[in-house]
C-alpha positions in Angstrom: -32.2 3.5 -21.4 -32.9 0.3 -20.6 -32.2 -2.0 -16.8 -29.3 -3.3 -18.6 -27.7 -0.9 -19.9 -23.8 -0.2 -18.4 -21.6 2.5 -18.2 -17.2 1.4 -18.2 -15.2 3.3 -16.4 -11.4 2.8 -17.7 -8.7 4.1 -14.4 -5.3 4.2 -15.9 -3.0 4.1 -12.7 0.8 4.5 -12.3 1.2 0.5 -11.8 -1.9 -0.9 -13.0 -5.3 -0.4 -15.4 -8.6 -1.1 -14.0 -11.4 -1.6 -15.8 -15.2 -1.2 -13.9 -18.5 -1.5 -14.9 -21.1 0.0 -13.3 -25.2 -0.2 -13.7 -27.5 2.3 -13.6 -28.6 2.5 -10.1 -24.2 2.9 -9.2 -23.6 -0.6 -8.5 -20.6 -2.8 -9.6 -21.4 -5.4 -11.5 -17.4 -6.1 -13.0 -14.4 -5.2 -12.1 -11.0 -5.8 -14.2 -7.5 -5.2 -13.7 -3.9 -5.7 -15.1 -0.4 -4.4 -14.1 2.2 -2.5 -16.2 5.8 -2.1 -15.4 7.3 1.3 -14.3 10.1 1.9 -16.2 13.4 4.0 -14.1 16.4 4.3 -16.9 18.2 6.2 -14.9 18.4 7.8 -10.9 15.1 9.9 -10.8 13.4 8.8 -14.3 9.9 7.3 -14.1 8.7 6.5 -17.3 6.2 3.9 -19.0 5.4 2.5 -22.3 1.9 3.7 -23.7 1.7 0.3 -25.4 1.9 -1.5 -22.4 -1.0 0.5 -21.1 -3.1 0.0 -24.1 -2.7 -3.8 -23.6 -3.6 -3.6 -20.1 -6.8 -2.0 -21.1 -7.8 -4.5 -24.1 -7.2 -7.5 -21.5 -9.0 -5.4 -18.6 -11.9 -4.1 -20.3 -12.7 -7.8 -22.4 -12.6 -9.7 -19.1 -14.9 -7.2 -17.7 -17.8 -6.7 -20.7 -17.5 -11.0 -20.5 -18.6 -10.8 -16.6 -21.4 -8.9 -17.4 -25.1 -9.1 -18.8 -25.9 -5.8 -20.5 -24.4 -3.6 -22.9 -22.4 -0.4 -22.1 -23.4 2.6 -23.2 -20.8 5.0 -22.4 -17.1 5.4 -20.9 -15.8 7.7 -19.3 -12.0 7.2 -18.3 -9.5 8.2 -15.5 -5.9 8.4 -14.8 -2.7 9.1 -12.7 -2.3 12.8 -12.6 0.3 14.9 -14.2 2.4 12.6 -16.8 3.3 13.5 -19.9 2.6 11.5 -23.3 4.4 13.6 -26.7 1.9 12.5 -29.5 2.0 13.0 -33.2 -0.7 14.0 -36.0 -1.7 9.9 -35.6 -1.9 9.6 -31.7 1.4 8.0 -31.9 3.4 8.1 -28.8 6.9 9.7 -29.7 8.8 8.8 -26.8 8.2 6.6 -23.3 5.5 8.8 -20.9 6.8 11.0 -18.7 5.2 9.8 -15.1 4.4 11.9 -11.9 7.2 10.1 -9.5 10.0 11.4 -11.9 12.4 14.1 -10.7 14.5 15.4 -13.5 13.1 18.7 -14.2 14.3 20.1 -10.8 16.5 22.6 -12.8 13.2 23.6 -15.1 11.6 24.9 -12.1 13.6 28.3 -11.7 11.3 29.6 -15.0 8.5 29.0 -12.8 10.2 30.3 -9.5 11.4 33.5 -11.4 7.8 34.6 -12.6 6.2 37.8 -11.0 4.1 37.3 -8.1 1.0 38.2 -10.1 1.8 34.9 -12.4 2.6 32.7 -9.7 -0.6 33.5 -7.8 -2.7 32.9 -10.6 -1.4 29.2 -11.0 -2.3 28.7 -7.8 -0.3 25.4 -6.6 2.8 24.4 -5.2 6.1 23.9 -8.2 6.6 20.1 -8.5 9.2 18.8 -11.1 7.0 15.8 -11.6 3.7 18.0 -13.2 3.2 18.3 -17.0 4.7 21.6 -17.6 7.9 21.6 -15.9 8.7 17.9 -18.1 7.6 19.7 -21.3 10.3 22.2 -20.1 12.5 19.7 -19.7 12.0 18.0 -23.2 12.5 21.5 -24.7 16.0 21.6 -22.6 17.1 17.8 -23.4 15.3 16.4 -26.2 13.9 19.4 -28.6 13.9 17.3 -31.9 11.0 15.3 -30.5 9.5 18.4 -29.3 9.6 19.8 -33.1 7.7 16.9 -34.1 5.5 16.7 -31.5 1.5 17.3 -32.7 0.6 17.7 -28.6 1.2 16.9 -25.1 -1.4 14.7 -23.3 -1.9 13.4 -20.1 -1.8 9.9 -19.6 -5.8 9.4 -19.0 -5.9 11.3 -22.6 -3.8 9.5 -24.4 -5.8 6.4 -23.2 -8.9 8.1 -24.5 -7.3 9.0 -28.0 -7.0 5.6 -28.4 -10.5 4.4 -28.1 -12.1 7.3 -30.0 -9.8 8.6 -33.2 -6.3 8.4 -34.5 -7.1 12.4 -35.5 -4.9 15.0 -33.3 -8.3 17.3 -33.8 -10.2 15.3 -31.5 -7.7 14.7 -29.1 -7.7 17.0 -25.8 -8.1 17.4 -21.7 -10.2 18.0 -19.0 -10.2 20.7 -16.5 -9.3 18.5 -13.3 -5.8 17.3 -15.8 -5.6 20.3 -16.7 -5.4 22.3 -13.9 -2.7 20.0 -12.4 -0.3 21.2 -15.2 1.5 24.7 -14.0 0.0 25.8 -16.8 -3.6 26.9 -15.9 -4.9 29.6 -14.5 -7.5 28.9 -11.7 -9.1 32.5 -11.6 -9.4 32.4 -15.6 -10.2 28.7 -16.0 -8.2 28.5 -19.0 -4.6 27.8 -20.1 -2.3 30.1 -18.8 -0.4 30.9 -22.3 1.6 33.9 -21.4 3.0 32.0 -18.9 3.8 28.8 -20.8 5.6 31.0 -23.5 8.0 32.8 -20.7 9.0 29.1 -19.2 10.1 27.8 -22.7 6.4 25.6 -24.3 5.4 25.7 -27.4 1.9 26.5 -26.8 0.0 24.8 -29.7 1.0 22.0 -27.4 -2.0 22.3 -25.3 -4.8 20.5 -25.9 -8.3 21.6 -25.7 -10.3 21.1 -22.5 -13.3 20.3 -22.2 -15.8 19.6 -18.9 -15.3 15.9 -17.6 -18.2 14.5 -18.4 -19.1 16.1 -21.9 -19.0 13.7 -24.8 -16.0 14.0 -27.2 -16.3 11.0 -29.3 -17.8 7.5 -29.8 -15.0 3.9 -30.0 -13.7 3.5 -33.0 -15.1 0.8 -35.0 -11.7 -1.1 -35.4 -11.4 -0.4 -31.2 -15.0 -1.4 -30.6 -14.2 -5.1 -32.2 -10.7 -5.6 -29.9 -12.3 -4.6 -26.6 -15.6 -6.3 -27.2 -17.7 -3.2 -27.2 -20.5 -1.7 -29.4 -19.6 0.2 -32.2 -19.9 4.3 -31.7 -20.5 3.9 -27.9 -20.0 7.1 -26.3 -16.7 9.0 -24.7 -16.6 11.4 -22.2 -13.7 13.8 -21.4 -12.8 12.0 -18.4 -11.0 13.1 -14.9 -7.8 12.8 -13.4 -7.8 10.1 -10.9 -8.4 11.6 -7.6 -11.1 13.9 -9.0 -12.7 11.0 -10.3 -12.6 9.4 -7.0 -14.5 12.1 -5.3 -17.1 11.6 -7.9 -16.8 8.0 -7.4 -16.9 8.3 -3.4 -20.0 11.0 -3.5 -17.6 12.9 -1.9 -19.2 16.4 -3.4 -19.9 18.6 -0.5 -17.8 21.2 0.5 -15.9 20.2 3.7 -16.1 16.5 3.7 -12.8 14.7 2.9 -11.4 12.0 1.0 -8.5 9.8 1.2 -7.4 8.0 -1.1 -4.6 4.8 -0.8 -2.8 4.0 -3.5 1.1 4.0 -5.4 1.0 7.9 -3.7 -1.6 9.2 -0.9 -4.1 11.8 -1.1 -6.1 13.7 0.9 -8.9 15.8 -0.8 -12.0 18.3 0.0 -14.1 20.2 -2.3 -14.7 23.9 -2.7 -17.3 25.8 -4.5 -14.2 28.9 -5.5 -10.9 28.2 -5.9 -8.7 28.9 -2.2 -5.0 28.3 -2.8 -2.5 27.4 -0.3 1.1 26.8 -1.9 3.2 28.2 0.7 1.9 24.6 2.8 2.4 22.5 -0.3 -1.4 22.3 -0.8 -2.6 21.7 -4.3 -5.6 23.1 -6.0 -7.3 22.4 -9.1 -10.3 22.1 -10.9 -13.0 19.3 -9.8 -14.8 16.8 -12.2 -18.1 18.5 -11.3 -18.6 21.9 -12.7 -17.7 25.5 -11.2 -16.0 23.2 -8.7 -12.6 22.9 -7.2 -10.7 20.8 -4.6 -7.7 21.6 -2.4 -5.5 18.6 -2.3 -2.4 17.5 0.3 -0.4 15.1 -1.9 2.2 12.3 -0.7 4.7 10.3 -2.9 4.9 7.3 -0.5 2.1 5.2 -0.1 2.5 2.1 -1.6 5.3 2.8 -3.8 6.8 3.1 -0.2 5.1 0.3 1.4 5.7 -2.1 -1.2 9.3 -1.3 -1.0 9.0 -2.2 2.3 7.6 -5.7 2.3 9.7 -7.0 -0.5 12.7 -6.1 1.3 11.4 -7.6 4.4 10.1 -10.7 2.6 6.2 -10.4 3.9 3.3 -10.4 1.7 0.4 -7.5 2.0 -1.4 -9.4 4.7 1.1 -10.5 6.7 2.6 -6.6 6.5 -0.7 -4.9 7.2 -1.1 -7.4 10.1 2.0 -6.2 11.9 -0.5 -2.7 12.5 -2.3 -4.8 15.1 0.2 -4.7 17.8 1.0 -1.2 19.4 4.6 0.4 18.8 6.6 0.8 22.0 7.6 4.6 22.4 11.6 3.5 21.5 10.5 1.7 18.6 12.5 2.9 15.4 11.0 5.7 13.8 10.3 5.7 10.1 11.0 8.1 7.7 9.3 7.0 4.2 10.7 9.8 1.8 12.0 7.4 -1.1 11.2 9.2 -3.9 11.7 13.1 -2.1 7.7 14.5 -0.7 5.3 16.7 -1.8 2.8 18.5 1.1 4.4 19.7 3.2 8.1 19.7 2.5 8.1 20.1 -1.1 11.2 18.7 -1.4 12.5 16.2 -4.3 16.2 15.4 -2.0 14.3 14.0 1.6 15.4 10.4 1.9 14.2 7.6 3.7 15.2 6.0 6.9 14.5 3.9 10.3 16.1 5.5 12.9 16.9 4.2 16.5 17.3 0.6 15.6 18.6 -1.2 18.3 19.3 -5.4 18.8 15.4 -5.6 20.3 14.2 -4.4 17.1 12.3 -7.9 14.8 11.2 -7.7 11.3 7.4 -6.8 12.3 8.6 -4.0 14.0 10.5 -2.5 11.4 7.1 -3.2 9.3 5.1 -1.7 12.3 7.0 1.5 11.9 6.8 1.9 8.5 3.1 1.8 8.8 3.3 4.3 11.4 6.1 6.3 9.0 3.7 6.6 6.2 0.4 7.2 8.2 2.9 10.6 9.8 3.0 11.6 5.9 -0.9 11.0 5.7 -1.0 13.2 8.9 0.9 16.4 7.3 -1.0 16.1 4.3 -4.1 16.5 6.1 -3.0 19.1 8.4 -1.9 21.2 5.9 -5.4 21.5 4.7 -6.4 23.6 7.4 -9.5 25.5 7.7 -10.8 23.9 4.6 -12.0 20.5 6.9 -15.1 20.7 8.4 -16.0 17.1 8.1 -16.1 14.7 11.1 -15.4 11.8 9.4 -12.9 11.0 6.8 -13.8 8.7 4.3 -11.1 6.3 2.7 -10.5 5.2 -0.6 -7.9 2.8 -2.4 -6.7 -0.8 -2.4 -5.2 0.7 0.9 -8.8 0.7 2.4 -9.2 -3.0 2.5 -7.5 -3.7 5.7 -9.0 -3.2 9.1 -5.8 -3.0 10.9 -4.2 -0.3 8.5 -7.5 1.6 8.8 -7.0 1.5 13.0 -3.2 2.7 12.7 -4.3 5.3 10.7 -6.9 6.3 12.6 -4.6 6.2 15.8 -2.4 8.5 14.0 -5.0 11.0 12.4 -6.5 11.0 15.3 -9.6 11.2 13.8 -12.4 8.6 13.0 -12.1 6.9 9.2 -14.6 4.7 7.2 -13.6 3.3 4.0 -16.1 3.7 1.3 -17.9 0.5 0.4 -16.1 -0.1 -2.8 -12.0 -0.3 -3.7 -12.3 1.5 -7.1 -13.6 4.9 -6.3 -11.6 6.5 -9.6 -12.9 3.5 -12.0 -16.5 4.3 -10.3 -16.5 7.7 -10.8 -15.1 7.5 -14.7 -18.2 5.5 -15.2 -20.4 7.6 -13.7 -19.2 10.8 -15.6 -19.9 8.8 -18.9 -23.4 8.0 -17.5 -23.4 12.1 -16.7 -22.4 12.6 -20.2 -25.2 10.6 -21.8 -27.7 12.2 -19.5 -28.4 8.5 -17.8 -28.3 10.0 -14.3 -28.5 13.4 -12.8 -25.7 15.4 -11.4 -27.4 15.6 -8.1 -27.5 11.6 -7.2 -23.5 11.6 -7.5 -23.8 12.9 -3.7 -27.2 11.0 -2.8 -29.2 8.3 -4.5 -25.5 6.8 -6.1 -23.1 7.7 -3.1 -21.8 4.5 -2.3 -22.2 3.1 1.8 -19.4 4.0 3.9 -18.0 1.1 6.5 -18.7 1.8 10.1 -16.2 4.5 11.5 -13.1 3.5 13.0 -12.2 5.7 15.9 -9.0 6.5 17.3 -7.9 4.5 20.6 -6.8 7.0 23.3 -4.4 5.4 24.8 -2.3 4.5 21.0 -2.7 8.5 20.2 -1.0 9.3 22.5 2.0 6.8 21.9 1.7 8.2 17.8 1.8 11.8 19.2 4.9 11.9 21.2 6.5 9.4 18.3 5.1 12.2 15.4 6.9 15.0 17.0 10.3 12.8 16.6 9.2 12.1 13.3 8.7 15.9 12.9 12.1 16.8 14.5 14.1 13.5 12.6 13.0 14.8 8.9 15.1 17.7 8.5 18.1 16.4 10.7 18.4 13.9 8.2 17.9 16.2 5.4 20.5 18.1 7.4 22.6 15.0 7.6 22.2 13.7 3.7 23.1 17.2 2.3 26.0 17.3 4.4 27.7 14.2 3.2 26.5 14.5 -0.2 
């Protein structure tokens, strides 16, 4: 290895592709980025065109290799959890990707519900219509012609890495961490859970192999190599899904500390060294990036999938929306509900709607912004609550294109009650893709991920007294105003 060699790290997310370069001391020296549409054919569809993300990551990655002086030496490559992409014998994608937000499989679910207790236990997580197995189920219900001709079901990170290394089905595959995130593994065997995909209905030739996340399953195609302006034959590794590859990204590898991480959908993460489920609270668990390690997750749809929702119907742009979190909310300020696309922890529920409640004449446009700040940041709360005795860090660290604004970060605070510092760089899953190629290749040990290479945190935000309490009395209305209008909606439905 040389001082300029580089390592790409490709993050395939649900509305954009980022493409980072890091050196070999962690920094970044590059950073590239273009969107894709989110495709909704119909009421609860979320679906995407694998072309568009491959030309997302041809512009991405060329603008980044031309920002930089060095030559990469391996990728790794990262992506939004739990979609779906049907691929034949040639990579080829047979139908639009299948994407985490969508709710059709609702009706699939029962398969899962109705296994013994014994099965259940062993997958470990909460039942989500949106996760890779229950969409296969519904393919096999709705659409089993492209199921016959179907070669195997990737994630979306994988399809991605198909692309840059082979149009062979043999070397396509997984990671653990995608995996694991399927309703199809099972935690206490680390493998695929096969009995249990043949009693709900998949095809099991289906699955793909899996493989640890940073282990080297290819080099770029030569034809590949030329459109993205790479060498020939540089390296592949397996690759994580997107919040385990933030963790890595973050250094966030002890056991305790916590992550959260901003983007389309909200996480809040903590490693384990043995898989501890929780589903009955809606907490998800799967396999880590790192070996022999795990990660209980709280999950939220509405981030800024919700957020953005909110400031094009209120005609603000991301500052001027984020600068609305300066000014405290008034105890009969409307209260926010952000459920748009249903929630995951705690409610696991695909039918919770959105709302402001108490609107009155008073009540401006940056209030209604306020409290959907507020609304969201409750959802954050639950998510982290519901993690429970796994927490024993003091400080949570925060991750995300969320993380960039100093007012969100003190509303958040105010409402966690609990003292944030966003990590000192925006792409924590493009970070940590790089880094698990530069694992892969041997360039760094696994040790530095959590020392020499963990990236500076800002200085800790605290909580203001006096606005916690304001957030606590309005979070038990929030708590109490959820399943009344759940109550409500099902009612008049």
């Amino acid at each position: 290895m040389t001082a300029r060699d580089l390592h790409l790290g490709i993050d395939l997310g649900t509305s954009s592709v980022k493409a980072v370069i890091v050196n070999g001391a962690g920094l970044q020296v590059a950073r590239s980025g273009r969107p894709h549409p989110v495709q909704t054919p119909a009421p609860g569809h979320a679906e995407a065109d694998p072309d568009d993300w491959w030309q997302g990551v041809v512009a991405a990655v060329n603008e980044a290799v031309e920002a930089v002086d060095g030559t990469v030496v391996s990728i790794g490559v990262s992506g939004q959890m739990h979609g779906l992409v049907l691929v034949d014998d040639h990579a080829g994608a047979l139908r639009p990707a299948m994407l985490w937000p969508d709710q059709r499989a609702v009706r699939q679910l029962d398969a899962w519900f109705e296994l013994s207790a014994p099965r259940r236990a062993r997958l470990g997580n909460p039942f989500v219509p949106g996760m890779t197995g229950p969409m296969l189920a519904w393919l096999s219900d709705h659409e089993p012609a492209v199921l016959d001709r179907a070669t195997a079901a990737l994630l979306p990170k994988d399809w991605v890495r198909s692309r840059l290394v082979t149009d062979l089905v043999a070397e396509m595959g997984t990671d653990a961490s995608d995996a694991s995130a399927t309703l199809l593994w099972d935690l206490p065997a680390d493998n695929w859970a096969l009995d249990v995909a043949a009693t709900v209905g998949i095809d099991p030739r289906l699955l793909p192999p899996v493989t640890e996340s940073s282990v080297v399953v290819g080099t770029v195609a030569g034809r590949v190599a030329a459109d993205l302006g790479l060498p020939a034959d540089t390296p592949v590794v397996a690759g994580a899904a997107d919040t385990a590859a933030a963790l890595v990204g973050s250094g966030t590898t002890d056991v305790g500390s916590v992550q959260m991480t901003l983007g389309t959908g909200g996480q809040v993460a903590t490693p384990l060294d043995a898989p501890r489920t929780h589903p009955e609270r809606g907490v998800h668990t799967y396999r880590a990036a790192m070996p022999q390690r795990w990660y209980a997750m709280g999950a939220t749809l509405n981030v800024g999938l919700c957020l953005e929702w909110v400031r094009r119907i209120l005609g603000m742009t991301w500052p001027e929306l984020y600068d609305t979190a300066t000014v405290a909310l008034m105890p009969d300020d409307p209260v926010f509900l952000p459920h748009l696309v249903g929630e995951r922890t705690p409610h696991l529920d695909t039918d919770l709607r959105g709302a402001w409640v108490g609107l009155s004449r008073d009540h401006n446009r940056d209030v209604l912004a306020r409290s959907a700040l507020e609304g969201v940041a409750f959802s954050l709360h639950d998510a982290l609550a519901a993690l429970g005795g796994s927490v024993s860090d003091d400080v949570v660290s925060v991750a995300g294109g969320g993380a960039r604004s100093d007012a969100w970060l003190g509303l958040l605070a105010d409402v966690l009650d609990c003292p944030l510092a966003a990590v000192d760089i925006p792409d924590a899953s493009g970070r940590g893709a790089a880094l698990l190629g530069a694992l892969g290749i041997g360039a760094v040990p696994t040790e530095d991920i959590g020392g020499r290479l963990r990236p500076t945190r800002s200085a800790a935000r605290g909580p203001r007294p006096d606005r916690v309490v304001v957030h606590a009395a309005r979070r038990a209305r929030f708590a109490t105003l959820v399943p009344a209008v759940r109550s409500a909606w099902a009612s008049t439905a």
